[in-house]
Backbone as numpy.savetxt, mean C-alpha at the origin, in Angstrom:
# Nx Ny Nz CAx CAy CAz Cx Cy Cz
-19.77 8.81 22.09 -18.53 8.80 21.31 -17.34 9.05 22.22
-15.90 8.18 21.67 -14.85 9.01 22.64 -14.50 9.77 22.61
-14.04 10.60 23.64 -13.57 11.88 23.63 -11.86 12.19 23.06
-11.61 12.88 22.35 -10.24 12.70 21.73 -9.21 13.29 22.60
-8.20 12.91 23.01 -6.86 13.84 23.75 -6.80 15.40 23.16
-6.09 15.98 24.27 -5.52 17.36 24.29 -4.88 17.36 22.70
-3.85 16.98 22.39 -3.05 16.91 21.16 -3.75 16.81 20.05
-4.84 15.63 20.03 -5.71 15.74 18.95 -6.53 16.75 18.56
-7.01 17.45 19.48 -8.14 18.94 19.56 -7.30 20.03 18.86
-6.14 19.65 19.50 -5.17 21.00 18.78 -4.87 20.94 17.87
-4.69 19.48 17.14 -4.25 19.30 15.60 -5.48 19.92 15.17
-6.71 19.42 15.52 -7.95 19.86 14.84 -8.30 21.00 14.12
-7.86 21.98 15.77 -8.20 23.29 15.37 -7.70 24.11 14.42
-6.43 23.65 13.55 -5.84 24.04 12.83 -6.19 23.75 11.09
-6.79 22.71 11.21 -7.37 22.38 10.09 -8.83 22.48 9.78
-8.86 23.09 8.56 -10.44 23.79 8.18 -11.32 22.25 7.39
-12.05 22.10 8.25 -12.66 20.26 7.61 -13.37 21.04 6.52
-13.84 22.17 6.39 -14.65 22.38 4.97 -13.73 22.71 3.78
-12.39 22.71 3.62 -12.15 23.37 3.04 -11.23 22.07 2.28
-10.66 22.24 0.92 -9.82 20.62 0.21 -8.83 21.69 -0.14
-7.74 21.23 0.48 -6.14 21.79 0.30 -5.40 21.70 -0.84
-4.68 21.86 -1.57 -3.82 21.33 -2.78 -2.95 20.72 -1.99
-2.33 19.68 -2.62 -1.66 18.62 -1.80 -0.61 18.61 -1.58
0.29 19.99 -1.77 1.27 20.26 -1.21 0.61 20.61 0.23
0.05 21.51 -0.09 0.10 22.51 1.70 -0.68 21.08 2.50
-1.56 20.46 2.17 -2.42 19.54 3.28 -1.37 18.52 3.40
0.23 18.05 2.63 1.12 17.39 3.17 1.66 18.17 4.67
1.76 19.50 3.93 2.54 20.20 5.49 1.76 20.35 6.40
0.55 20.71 6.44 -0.54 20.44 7.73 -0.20 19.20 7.91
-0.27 17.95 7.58 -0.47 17.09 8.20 0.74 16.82 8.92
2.00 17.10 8.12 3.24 16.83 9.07 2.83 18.37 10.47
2.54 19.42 10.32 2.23 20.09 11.90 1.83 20.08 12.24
0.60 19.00 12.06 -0.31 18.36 13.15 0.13 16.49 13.96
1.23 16.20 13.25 1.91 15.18 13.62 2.93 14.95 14.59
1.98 15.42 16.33 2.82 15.65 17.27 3.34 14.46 18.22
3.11 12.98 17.90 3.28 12.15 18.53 4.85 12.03 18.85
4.82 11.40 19.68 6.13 10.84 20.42 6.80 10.16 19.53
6.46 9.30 18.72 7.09 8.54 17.62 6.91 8.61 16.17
7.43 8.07 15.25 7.43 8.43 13.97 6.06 8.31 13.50
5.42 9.22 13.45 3.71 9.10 12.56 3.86 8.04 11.22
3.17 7.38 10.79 2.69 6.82 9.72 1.63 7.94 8.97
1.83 8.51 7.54 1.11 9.32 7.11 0.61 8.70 5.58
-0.74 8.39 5.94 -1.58 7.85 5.17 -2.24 8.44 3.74
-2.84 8.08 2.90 -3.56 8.77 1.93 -4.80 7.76 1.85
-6.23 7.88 1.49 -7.57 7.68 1.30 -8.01 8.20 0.33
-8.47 7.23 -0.71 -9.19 7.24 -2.12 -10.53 7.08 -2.08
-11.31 8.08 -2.80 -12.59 7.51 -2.54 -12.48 7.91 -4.15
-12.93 6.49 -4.77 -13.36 6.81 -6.22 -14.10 6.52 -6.59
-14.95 6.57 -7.87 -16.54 6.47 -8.27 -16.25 5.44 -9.26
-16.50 4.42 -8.48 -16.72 3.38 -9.36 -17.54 2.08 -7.93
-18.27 0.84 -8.58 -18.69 0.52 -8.16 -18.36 -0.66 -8.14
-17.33 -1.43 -6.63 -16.81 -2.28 -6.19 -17.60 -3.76 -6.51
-18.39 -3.95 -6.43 -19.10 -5.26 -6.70 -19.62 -5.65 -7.90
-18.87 -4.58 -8.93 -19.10 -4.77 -10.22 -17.05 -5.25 -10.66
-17.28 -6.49 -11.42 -15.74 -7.29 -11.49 -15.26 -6.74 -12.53
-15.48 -5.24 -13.87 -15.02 -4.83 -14.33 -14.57 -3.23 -13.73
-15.27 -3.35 -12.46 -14.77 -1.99 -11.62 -13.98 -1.94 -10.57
-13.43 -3.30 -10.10 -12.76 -3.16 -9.33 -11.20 -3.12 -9.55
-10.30 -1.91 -9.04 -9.72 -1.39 -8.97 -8.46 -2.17 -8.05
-7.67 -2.72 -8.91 -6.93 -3.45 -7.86 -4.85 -2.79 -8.75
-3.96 -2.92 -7.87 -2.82 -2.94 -8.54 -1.66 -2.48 -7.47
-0.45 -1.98 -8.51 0.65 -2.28 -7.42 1.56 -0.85 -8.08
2.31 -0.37 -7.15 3.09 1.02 -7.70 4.08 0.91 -6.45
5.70 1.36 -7.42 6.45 1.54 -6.59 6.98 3.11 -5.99
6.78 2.96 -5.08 6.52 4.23 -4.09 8.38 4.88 -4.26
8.44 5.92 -4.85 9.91 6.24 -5.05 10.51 6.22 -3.56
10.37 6.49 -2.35 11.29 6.59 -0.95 10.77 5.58 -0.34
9.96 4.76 -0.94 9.28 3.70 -0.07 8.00 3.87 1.32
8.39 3.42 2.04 7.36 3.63 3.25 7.84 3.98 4.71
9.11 3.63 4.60 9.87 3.69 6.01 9.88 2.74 6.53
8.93 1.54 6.37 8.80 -0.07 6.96 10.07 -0.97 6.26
10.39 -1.56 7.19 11.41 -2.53 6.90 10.62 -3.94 6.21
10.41 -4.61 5.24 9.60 -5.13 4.52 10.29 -6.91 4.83
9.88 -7.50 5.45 9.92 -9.13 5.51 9.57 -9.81 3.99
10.38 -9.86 2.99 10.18 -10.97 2.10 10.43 -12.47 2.26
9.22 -13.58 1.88 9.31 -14.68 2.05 9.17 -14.91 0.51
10.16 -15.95 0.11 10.21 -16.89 -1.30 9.87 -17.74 -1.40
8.81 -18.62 -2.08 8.29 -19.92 -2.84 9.24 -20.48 -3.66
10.89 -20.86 -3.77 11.33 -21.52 -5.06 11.88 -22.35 -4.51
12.78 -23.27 -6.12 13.61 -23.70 -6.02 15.11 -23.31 -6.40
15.84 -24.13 -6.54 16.89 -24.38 -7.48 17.71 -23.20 -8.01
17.81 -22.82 -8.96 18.34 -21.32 -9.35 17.27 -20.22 -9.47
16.44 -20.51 -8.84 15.31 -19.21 -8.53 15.77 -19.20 -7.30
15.67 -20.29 -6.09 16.35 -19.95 -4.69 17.27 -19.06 -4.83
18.47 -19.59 -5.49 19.59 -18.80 -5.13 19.69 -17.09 -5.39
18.45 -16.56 -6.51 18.27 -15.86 -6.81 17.70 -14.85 -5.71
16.65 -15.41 -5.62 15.80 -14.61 -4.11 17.29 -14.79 -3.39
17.42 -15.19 -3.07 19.11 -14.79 -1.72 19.77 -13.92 -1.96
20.04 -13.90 -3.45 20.89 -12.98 -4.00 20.31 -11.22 -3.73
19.45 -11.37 -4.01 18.26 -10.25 -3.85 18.14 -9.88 -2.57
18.06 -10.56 -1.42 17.82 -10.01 -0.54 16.21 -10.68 0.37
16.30 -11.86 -0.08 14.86 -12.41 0.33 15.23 -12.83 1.48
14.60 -12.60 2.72 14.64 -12.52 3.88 14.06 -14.50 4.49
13.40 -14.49 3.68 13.74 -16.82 3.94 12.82 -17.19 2.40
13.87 -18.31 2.19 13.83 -19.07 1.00 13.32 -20.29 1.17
12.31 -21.08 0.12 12.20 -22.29 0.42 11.20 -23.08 -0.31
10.65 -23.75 0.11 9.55 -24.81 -0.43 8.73 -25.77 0.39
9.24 -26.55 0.55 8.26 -27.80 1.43 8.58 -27.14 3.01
9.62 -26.92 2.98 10.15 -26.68 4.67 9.12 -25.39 5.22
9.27 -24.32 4.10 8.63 -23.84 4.56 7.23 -23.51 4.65
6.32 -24.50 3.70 4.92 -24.76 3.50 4.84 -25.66 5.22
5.59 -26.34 5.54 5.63 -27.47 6.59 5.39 -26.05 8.08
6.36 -25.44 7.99 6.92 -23.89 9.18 5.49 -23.58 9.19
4.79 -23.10 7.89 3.27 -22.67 7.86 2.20 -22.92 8.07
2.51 -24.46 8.06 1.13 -25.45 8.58 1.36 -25.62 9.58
2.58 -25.98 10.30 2.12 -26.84 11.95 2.15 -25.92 12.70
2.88 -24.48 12.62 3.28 -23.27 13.32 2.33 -22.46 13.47
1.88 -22.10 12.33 1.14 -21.38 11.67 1.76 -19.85 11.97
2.63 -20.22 10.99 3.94 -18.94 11.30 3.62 -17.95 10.03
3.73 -16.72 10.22 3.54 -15.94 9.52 4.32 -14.17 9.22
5.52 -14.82 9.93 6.20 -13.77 10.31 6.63 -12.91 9.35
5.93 -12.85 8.28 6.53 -12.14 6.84 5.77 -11.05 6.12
6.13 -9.82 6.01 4.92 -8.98 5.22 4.64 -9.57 3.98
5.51 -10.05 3.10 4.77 -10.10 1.43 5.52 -11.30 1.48
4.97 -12.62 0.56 5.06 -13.60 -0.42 5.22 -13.65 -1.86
6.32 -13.82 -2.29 6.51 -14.23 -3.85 6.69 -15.99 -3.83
6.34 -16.44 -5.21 6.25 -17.67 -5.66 6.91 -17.95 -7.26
7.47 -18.69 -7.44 7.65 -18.92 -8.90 6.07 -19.47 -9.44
6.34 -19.84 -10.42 4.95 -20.94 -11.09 4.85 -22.03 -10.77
6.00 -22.71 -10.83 6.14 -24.19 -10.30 5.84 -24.43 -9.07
5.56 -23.15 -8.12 5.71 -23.61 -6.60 4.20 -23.36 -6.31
3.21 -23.12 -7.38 1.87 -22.48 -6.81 1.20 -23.61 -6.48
1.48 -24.81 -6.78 -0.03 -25.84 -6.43 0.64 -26.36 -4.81
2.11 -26.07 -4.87 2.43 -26.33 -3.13 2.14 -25.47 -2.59
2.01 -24.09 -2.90 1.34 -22.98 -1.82 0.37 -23.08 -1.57
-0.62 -23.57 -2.71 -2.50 -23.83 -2.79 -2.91 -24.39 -1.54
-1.91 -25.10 -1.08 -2.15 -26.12 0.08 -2.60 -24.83 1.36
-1.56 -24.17 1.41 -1.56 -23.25 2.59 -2.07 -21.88 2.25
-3.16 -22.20 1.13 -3.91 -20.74 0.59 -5.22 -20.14 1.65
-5.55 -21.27 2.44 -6.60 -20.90 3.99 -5.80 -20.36 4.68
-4.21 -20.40 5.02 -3.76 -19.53 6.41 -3.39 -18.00 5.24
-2.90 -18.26 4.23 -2.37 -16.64 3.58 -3.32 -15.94 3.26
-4.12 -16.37 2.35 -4.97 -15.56 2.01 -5.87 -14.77 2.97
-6.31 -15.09 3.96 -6.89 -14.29 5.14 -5.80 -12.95 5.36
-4.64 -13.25 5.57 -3.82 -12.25 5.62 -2.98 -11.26 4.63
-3.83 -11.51 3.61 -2.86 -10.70 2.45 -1.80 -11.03 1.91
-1.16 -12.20 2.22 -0.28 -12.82 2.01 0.06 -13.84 0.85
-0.84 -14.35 -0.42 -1.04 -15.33 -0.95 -0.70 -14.14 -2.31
0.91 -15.17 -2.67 1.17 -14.79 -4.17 0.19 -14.33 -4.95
0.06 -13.53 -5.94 -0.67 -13.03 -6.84 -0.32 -12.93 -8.15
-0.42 -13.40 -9.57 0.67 -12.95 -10.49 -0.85 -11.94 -11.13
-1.31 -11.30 -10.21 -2.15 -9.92 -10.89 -1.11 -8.14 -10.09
-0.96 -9.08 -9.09 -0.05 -8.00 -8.64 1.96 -8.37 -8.43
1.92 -9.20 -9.36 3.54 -9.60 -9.65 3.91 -9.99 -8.68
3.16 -11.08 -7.93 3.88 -11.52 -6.93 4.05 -13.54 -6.92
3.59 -14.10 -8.47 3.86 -14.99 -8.59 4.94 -14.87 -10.41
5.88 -14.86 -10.23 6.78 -14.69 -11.21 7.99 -15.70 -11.44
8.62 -15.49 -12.71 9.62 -16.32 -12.83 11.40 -15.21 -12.07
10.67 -13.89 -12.48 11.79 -12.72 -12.29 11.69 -12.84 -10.66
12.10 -13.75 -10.04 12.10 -13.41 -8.33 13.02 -12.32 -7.98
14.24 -12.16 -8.31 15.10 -11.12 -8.25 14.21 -9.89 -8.26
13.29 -9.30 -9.30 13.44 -8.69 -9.77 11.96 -7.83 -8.37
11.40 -9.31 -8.42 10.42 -9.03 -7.44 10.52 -8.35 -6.11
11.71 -9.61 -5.61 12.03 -9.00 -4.26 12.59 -7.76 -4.28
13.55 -7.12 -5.09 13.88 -5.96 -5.05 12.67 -4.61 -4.82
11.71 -5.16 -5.70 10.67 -3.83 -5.69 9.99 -4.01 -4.46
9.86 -4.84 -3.70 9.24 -5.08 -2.58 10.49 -3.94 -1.42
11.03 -4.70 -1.40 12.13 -4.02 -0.28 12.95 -2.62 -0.65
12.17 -2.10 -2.19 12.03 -0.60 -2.10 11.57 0.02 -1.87
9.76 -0.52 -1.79 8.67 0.12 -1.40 7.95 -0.12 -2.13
7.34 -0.71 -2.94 6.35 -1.22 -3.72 5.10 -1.77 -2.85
3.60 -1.18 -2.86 2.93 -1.58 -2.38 1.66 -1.59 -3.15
1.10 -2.48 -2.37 -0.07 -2.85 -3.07 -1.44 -1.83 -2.82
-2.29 -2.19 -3.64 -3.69 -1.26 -3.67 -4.90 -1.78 -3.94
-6.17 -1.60 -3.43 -7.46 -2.52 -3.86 -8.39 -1.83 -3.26
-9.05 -1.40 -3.90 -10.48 -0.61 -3.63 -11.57 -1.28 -2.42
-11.90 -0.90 -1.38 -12.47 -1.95 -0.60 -13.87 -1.47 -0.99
-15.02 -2.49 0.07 -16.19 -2.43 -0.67 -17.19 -1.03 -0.43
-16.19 -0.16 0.28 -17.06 0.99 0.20 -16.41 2.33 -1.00
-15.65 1.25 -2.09 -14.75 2.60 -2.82 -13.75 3.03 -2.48
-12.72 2.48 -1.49 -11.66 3.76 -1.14 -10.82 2.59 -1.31
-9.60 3.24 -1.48 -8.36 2.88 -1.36 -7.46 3.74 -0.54
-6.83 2.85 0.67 -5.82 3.41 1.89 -4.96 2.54 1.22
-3.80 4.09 1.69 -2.35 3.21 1.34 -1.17 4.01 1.97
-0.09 3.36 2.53 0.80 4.18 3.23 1.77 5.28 2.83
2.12 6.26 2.55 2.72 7.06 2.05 4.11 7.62 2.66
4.34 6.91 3.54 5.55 7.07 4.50 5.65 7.54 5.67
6.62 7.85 6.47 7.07 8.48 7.55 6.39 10.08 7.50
6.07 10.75 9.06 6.16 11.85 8.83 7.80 12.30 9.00
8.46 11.69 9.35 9.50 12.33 9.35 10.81 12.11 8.06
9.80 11.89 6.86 9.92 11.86 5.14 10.54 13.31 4.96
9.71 14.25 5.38 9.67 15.51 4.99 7.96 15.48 3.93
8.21 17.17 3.64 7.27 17.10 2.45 7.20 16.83 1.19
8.55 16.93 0.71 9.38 16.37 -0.24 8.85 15.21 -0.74
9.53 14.45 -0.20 9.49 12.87 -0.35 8.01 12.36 -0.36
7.39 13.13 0.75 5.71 12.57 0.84 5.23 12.92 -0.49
5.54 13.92 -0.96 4.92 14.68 -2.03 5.28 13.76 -3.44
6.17 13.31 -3.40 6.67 12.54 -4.33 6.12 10.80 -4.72
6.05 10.42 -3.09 5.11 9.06 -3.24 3.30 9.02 -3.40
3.07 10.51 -3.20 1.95 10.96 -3.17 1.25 10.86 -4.71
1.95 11.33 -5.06 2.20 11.54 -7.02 2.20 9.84 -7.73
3.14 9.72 -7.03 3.48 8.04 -7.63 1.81 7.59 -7.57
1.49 7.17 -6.29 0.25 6.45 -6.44 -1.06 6.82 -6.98
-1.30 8.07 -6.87 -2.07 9.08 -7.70 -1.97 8.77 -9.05
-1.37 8.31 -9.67 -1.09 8.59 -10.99 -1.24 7.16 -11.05
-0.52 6.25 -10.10 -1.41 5.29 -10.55 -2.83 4.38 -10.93
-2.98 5.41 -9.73 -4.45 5.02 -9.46 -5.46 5.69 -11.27
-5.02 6.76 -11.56 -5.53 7.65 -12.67 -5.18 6.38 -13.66
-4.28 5.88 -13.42 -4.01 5.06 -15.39 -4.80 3.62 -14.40
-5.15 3.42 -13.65 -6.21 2.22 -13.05 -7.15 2.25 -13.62
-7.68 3.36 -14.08 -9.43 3.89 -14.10 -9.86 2.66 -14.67
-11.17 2.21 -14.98 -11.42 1.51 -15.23 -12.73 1.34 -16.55
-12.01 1.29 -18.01 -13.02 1.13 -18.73 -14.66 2.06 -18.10
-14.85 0.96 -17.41 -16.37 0.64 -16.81 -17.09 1.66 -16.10
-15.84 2.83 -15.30 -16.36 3.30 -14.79 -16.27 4.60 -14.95
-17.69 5.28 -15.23 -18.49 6.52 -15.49 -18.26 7.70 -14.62
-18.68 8.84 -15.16 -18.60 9.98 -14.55 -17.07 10.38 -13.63
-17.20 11.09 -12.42 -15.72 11.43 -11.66 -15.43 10.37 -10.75
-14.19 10.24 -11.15 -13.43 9.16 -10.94 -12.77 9.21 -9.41
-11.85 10.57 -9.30 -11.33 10.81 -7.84 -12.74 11.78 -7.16
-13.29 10.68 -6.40 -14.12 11.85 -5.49 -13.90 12.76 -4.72
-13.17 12.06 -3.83 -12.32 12.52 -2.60 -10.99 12.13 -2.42
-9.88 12.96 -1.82 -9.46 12.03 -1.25 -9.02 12.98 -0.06
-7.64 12.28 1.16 -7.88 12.82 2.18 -6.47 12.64 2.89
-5.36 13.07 3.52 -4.23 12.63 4.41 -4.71 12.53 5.63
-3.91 11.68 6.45 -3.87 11.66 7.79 -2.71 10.99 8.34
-1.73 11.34 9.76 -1.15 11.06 10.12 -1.55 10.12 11.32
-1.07 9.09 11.56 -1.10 8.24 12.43 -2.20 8.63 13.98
-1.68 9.78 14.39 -2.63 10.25 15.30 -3.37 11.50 15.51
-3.04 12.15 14.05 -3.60 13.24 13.35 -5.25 13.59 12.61
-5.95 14.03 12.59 -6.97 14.36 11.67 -6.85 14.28 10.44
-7.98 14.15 9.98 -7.64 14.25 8.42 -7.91 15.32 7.45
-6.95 15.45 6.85 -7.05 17.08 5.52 -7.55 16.66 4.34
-8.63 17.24 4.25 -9.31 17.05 2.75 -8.06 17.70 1.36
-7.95 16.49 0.47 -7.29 17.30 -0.27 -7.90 17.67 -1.93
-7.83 18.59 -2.80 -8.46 18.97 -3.64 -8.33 18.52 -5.08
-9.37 17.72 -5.34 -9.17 16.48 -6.37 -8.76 17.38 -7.64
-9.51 18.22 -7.94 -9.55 19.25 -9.31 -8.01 19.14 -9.52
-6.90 19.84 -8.61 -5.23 19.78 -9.06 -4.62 18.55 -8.73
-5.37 17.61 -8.25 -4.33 16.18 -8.53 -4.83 15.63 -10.15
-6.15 16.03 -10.27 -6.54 15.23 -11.77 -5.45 15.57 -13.26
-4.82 17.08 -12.64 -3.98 17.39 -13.32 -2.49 16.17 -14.00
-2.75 15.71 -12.76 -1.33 14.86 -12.78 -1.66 13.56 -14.31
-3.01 13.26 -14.51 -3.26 12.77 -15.67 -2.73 13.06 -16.78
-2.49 14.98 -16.97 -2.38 15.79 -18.01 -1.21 15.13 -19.02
C-alpha cells in the first residue's frame, strides 16, 4: 500500500475512525484537518440501503445546494429561436444547435460542465449521445435538464445545483463546497442534500435507509458522521 505524507498522518491522528460525529463538529474536523496549499474540495458520501440494480431502487435526482460549490459552472444550451435568446439572457455560457452538435462531432469538444436542451432539440443531440453520455453530459428531463424553462434551468445550474445517483455499490458522492465555505455554509449545503436524499427514499426500499455516511476534504481523511441526528432532518 502507499504510504501517506506527513500532513495526512497528522490529519489522521486527530480523528477517531471508530467513532460517527454529529455533523456539525465532523464539518469542523474536517475543515482542521484541511491543510493543503489550496482551496480543499469538501466532499460528503452516502451509503444507503437500498439495492442499485433493482430499477425501483435506484436513487437518482438533483438539489440546489444554497452557496453552491465554489466551481465556476460551464453551461452549454441546445436551442433555438426565443429559447436561444433566453439561455443568453440567463447567463448560458454558449448557445446553439447544429453549429454546435457540428463543434462536438469533428472536435470532439467538450469544454462544458452541464448541458441543457429544449424538446425540440433532443433528436439533434441523440446524434452526439455516444460522445455525452460517457461524460455526464447528455440532457436529462429526469434531472431538469431537458426543458422548455431554459432560463430557469441555467440559473439553477450556475447557483449550484447538482446532481446525484447512487452508484453500483450504494453510495452517493457529492460536492459540498469549498473548505474555505466556513462551517456555516458547509453545514447548510450539507442539510440541503440530506434532506434530499431522505424525500428520495424509495418506495422499494426496506429497512435503514442512511447507513453511513462520511466527510472528507480533498486531501483529508474521512469523518464518520452519525446517521441517528441527520435522520432527524426528516422530522
Amino acid at each position: 500500500m502507499p504510504k501517506h505524507g506527513k500532513r495526512f498522518r497528522a490529519a489522521l491522528s486527530v480523528v477517531d475512525r471508530s467513532k460517527r460525529y454529529a455533523l456539525e463538529e465532523a464539518i469542523r474536523l474536517v475543515l482542521d484537518t484541511a491543510k493543503a496549499k489550496f482551496d480543499e474540495t469538501v466532499e460528503i458520501a452516502v451509503r444507503l440501503g437500498v439495492d442499485p440494480r433493482q430499477a425501483d431502487q435506484n436513487v437518482r435526482g438533483t438539489v440546489v445546494l444554497p452557496h453552491g460549490t465554489g466551481k465556476t459552472v460551464r453551461v452549454l444550451v441546445f436551442a433555438k429561436g426565443e429559447k436561444e435568446r433566453e439561455a443568453r439572457d440567463a447567463g448560458a455560457d454558449y448557445v446553439g444547435a447544429e453549429d454546435l452538435v457540428k463543434k462536438i462531432t469533428e472536435e470532439s469538444w467538450v469544454d462544458f460542465d452541464k448541458a441543457i436542451a429544449t424538446p425540440d432539440m433532443m433528436g439533434l443531440v441523440g446524434r452526439i449521445g455516444k460522445i455525452l453520455g460517457p461524460r455526464g453530459l447528455m440532457p436529462n428531463p429526469k434531472v431538469g435538464t431537458v426543458t422548455l424553462d431554459v432560463a430557469k434551468a441555467v440559473s439553477e445550474l450556475k447557483a449550484g445545483k447538482v446532481e446525484y445517483r447512487v452508484d453500483k455499490a450504494g453510495i452517493v458522492h457529492v460536492p459540498l463546497g469549498k473548505a474555505s465555505f466556513g462551517p456555516e455554509k458547509l453545514g447548510d449545503n450539507a442539510r440541503a442534500l440530506l434532506n434530499s436524499l431522505i424525500r428520495a427514499k424509495p418506495a422499494a426500499a426496506k429497512g435503514n435507509y442512511l447507513q453511513a455516511i462520511s466527510l472528507a476534504a480533498t486531501m483529508g481523511p474521512g469523518v464518520k458522521v452519525d446517521t441517528l441526528g441527520v435522520r432527524a432532518l426528516a422530522a
